[in-house]
C-alpha positions in Angstrom: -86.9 -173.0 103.2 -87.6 -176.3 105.3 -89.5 -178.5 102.8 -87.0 -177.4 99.9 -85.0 -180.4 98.8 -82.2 -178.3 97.2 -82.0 -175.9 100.5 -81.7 -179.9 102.4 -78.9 -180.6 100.0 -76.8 -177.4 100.3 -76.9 -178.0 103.9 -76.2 -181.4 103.8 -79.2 -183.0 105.2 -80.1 -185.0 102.1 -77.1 -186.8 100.5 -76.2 -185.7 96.8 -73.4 -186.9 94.6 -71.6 -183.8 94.6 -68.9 -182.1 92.1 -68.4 -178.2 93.7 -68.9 -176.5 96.5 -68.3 -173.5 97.8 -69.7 -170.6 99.4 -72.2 -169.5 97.1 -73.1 -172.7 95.3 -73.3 -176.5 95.0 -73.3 -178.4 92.1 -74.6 -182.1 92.0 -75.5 -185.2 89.5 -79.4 -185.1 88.9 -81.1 -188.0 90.1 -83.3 -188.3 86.8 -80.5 -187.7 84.5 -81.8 -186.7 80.9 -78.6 -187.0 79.4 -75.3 -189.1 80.2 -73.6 -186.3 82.1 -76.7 -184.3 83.8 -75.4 -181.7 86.3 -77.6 -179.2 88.6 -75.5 -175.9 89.7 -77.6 -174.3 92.9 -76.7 -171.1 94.6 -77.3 -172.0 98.6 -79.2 -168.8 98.8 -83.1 -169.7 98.1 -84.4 -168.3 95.1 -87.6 -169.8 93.6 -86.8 -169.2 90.3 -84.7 -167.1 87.3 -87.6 -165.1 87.2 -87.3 -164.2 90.7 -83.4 -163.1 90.7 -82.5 -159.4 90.6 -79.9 -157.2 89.3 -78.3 -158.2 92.7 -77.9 -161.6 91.8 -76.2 -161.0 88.6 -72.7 -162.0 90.4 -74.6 -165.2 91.3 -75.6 -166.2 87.8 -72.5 -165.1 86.6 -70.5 -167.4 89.0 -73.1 -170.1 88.2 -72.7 -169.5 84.3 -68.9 -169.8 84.2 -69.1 -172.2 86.6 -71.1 -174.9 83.8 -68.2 -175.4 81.2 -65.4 -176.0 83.8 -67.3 -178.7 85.4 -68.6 -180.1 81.9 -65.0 -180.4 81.1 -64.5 -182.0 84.5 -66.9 -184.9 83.4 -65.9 -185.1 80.2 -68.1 -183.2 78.2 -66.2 -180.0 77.7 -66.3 -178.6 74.1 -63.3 -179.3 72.2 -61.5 -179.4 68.5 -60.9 -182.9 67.3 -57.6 -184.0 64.6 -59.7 -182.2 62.0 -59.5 -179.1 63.5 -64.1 -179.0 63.8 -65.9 -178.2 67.1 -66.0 -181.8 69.0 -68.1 -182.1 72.4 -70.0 -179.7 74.2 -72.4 -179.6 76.8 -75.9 -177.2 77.0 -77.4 -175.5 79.9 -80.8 -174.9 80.7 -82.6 -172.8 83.2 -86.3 -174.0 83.8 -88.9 -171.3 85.1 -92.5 -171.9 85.9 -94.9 -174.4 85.5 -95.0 -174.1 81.5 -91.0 -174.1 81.6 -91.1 -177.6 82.9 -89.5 -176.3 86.8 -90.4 -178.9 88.9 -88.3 -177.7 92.0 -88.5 -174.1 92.9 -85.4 -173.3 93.5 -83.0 -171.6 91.3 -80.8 -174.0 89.3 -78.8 -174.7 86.4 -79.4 -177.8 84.6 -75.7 -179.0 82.6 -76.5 -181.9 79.7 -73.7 -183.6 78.4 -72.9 -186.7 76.2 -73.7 -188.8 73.5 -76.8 -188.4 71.7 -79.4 -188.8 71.9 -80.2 -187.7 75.1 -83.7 -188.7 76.9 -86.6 -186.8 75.4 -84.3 -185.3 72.5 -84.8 -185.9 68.7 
């Protein structure tokens, strides 16, 4: 898609501050972060939404689901036990489809929030 910003990302022709790559996905900071750590996981195959993915893309959102607590962890969100032995951490992910689901780009991503609360527009 040429007017796509995410498809002018994965091939490079927009700069992005990037975390992965490989050959099926790229994962980048988000330019409007909502949260301290804010991560976007896009496969490099254009797909408008989640609601346009089919059972052939279930190895994609799989790879893109495990793919979201490894690179929380990498930034230092990763969900963890503290000296008391309680959850400590943790990160969410979000998948935003269609106008009334808040997607502003449509292209297929994964948002990964991170951090201290609170986070921008949480109570």
């Amino acid at each position: 898609m040429d007017n796509c910003i995410f498809c002018k990302i994965a091939t490079r022709r927009i700069p992005a501050r990037i975390v992965h790559e490989d050959d099926e996905v790229i994962a980048f900071h988000d330019i409007n972060p909502a949260a301290p750590m804010h991560l976007l996981i896009v496969p490099k195959k254009h797909i408008a939404s989640l609601a346009d993915c089919t059972a052939g893309d279930a190895a994609l959102l799989a790879k893109m689901t495990l793919l979201a607590p490894m690179l929380a962890s990498e930034q230092g969100c990763g969900l963890r036990v503290d000296a008391d032995g309680a959850p400590a951490g943790g990160f969410k992910t979000q998948f935003h489809v269609g106008p009334d689901g808040g997607q502003e780009v449509y292209h297929l991503h994964m948002h990964v929030l991170g951090g201290p609360r609170p986070w921008r527009g949480q109570r």
